[in-house]
C-alpha positions as a Markdown table, in Angstrom:
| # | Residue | x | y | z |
|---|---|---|---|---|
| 1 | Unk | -12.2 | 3.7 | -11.2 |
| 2 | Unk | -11.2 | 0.2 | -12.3 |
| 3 | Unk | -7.9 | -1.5 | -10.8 |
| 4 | Unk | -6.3 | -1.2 | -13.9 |
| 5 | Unk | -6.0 | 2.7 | -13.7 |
| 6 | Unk | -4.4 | 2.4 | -10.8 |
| 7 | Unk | -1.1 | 3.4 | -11.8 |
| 8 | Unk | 0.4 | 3.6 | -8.0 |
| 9 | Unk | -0.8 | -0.4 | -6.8 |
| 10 | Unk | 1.0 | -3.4 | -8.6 |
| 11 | Unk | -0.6 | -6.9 | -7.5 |
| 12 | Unk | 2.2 | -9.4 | -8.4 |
| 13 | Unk | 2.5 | -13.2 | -8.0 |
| 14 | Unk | 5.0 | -14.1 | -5.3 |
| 15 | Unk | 8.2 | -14.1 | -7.5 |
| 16 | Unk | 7.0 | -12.0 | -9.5 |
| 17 | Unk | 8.6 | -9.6 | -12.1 |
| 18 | Unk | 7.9 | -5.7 | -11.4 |
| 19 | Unk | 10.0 | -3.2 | -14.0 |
| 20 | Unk | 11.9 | -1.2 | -11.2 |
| 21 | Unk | 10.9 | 2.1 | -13.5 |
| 22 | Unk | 7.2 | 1.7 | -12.4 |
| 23 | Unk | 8.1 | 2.2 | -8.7 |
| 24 | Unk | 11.3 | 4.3 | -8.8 |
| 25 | Unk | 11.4 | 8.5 | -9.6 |
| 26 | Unk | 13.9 | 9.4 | -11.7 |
| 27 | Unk | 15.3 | 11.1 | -8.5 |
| 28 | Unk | 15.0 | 12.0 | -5.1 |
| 29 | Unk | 15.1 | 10.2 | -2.0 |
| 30 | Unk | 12.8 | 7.2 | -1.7 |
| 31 | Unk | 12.1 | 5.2 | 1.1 |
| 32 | Unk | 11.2 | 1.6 | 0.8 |
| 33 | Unk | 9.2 | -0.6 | 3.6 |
| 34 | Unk | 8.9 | -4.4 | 3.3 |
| 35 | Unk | 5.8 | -5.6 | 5.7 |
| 36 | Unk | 5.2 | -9.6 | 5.8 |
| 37 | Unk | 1.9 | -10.5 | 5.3 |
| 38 | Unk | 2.4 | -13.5 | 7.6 |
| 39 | Unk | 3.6 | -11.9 | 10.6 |
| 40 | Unk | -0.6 | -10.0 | 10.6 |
| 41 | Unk | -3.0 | -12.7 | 11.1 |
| 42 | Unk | -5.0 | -9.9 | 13.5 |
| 43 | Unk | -5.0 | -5.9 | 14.0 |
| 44 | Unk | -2.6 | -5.6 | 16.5 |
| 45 | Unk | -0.2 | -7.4 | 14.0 |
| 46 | Unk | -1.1 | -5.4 | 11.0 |
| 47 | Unk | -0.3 | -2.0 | 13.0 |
| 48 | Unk | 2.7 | -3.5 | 14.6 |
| 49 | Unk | 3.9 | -4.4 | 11.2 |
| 50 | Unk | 3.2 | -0.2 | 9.5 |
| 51 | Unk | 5.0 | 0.9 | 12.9 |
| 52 | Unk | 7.6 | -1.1 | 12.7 |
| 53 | Unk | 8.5 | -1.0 | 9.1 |
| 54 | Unk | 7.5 | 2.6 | 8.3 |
| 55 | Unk | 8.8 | 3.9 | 12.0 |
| 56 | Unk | 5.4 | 5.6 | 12.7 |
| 57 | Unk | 5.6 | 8.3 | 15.0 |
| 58 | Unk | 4.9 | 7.8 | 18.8 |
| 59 | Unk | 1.9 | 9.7 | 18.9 |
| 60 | Unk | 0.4 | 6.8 | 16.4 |
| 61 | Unk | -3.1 | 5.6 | 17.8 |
| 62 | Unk | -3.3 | 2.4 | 17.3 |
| 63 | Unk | -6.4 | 2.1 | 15.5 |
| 64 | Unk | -7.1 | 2.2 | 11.5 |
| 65 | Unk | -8.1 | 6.3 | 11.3 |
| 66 | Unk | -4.7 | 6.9 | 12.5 |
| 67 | Unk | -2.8 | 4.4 | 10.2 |
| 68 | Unk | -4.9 | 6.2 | 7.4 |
| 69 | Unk | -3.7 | 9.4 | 9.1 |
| 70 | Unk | -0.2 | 8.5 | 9.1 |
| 71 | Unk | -0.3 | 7.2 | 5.5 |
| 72 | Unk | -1.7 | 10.1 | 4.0 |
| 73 | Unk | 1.6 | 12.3 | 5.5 |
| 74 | Unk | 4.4 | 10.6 | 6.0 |
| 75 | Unk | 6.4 | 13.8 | 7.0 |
| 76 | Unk | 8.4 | 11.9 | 9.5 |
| 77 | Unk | 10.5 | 10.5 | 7.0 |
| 78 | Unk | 13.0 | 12.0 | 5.3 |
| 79 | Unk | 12.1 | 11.1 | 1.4 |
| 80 | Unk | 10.4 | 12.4 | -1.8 |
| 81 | Unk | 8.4 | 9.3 | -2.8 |
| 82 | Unk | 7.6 | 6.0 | -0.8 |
| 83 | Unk | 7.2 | 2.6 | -1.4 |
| 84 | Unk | 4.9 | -0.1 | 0.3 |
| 85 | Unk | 6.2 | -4.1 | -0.3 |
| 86 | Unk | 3.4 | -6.5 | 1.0 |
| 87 | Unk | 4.8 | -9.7 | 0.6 |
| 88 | Unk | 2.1 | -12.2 | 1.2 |
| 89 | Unk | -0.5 | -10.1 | 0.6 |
| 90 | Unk | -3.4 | -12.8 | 0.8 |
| 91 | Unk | -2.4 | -13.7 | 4.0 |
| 92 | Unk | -3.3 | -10.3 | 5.9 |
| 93 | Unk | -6.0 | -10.9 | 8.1 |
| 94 | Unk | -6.7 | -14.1 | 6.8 |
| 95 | Unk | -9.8 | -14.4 | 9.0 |
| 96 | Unk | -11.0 | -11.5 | 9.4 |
| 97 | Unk | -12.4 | -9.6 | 6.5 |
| 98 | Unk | -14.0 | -7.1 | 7.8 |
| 99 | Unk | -10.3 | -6.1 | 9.0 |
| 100 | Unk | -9.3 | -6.9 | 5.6 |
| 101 | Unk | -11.3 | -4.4 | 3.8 |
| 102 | Unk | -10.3 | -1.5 | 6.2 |
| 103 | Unk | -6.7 | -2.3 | 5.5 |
| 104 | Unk | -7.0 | -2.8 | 1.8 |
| 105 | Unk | -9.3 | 0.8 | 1.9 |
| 106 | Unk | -7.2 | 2.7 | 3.9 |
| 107 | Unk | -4.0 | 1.4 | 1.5 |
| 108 | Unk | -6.2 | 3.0 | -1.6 |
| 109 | Unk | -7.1 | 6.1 | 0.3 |
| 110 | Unk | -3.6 | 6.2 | 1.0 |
| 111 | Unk | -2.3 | 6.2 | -2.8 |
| 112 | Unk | -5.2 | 8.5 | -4.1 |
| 113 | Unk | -3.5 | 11.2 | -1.7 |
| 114 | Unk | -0.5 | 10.6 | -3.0 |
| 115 | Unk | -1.2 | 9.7 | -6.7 |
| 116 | Unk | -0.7 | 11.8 | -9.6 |
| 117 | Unk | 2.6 | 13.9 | -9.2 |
| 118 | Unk | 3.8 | 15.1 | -12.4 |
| 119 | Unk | 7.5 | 13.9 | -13.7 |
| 120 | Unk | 9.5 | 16.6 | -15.6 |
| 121 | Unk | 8.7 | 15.0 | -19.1 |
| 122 | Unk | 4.9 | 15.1 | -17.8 |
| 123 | Unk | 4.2 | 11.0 | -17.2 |
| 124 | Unk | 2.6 | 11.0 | -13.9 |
| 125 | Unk | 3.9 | 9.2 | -11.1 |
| 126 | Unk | 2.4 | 8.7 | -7.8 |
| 127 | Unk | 4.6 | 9.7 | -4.7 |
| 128 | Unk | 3.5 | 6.4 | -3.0 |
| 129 | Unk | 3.3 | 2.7 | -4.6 |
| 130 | Unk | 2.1 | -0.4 | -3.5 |
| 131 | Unk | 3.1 | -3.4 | -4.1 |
| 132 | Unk | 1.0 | -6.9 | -3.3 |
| 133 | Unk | 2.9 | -9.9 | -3.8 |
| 134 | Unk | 1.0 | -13.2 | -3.2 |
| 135 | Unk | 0.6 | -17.0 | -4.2 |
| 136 | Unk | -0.7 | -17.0 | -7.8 |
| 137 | Unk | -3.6 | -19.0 | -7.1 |
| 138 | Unk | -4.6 | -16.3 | -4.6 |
| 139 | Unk | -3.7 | -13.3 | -6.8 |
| 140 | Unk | -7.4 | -13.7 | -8.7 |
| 141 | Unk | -9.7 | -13.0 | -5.0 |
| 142 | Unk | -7.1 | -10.2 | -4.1 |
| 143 | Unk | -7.3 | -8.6 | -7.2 |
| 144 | Unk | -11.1 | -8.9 | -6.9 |
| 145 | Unk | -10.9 | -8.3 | -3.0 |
| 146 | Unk | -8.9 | -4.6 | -4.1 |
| 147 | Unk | -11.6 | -4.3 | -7.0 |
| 148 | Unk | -14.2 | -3.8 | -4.4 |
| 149 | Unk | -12.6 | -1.7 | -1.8 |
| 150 | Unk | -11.9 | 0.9 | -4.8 |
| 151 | Unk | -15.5 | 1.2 | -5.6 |
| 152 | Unk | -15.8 | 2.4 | -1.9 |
| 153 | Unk | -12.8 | 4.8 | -1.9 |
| 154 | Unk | -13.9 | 8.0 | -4.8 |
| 155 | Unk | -12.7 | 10.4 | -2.6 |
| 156 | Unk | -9.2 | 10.6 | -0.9 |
């Protein structure tokens, strides 16, 4: 599956232009959650950041199978369709890219279990979107970075 036909993930230039259709249903209740790429140079950071933002239940483990877990239900909060903001996207895990490549994975797992829900005039619309916003000179090595992970992740 190439990037491109990824309808649910939008990898945007800081600044960047995103038409509010392509994340918003045409109704329901959706819940919107802004994490900073800045504030996760490390793990810890990164799943303080999804607890924080997304309010991730107490029984949350602390360790990447249960962020995946948690981001492939959701049922704790009260909406119909979700959406992710990573501002700074290039700046996750900086140094790490081992750490990288889990987040970015478990982010695509995340979207293939939510992807595809039909609209009423039959365009589909995934439940959950993404959106990574990041300096335009990085926005190449995500995209490419994002590029590889989804060639790991055919099956949700």
């Amino acid at each position: 599956m190439a990037l491109h036909t990824v309808p649910w993930l939008h990898v945007i230039p800081e600044q960047g232009a995103l038409p509010v259709d392509l994340l918003l249903p045409l109704s329901g209740r959706t819940y919107v959650a802004r994490l900073d790429g800045r504030r996760m140079p490390d793990t810890d950071a990164v799943f303080q950041q999804f607890y924080d933002r997304l309010g991730l239940p107490d029984y949350f483990g602390w360790n990447w199978d249960a962020l995946s877990d948690c981001l492939r239900d959701l049922k704790w909060l009260s909406a119909d369709q979700y959406v992710l903001i990573v501002e700074a996207a290039d700046e996750v895990l900086s140094r790490d890219a081992a750490g990288r490549r889990l987040l970015l994975t478990t982010l695509l797992r995340a979207g293939q279990r939510w992807s595809f829900t039909q609209r009423a005039e039959g365009i589909e619309l995934s439940r959950l979107v993404v959106v990574m916003s990041c300096d335009a000179t990085t926005l190449p090595a995500l995209r490419e970075q994002l590029r590889s992970c989804l060639e790991g992740t055919s099956s949700p």
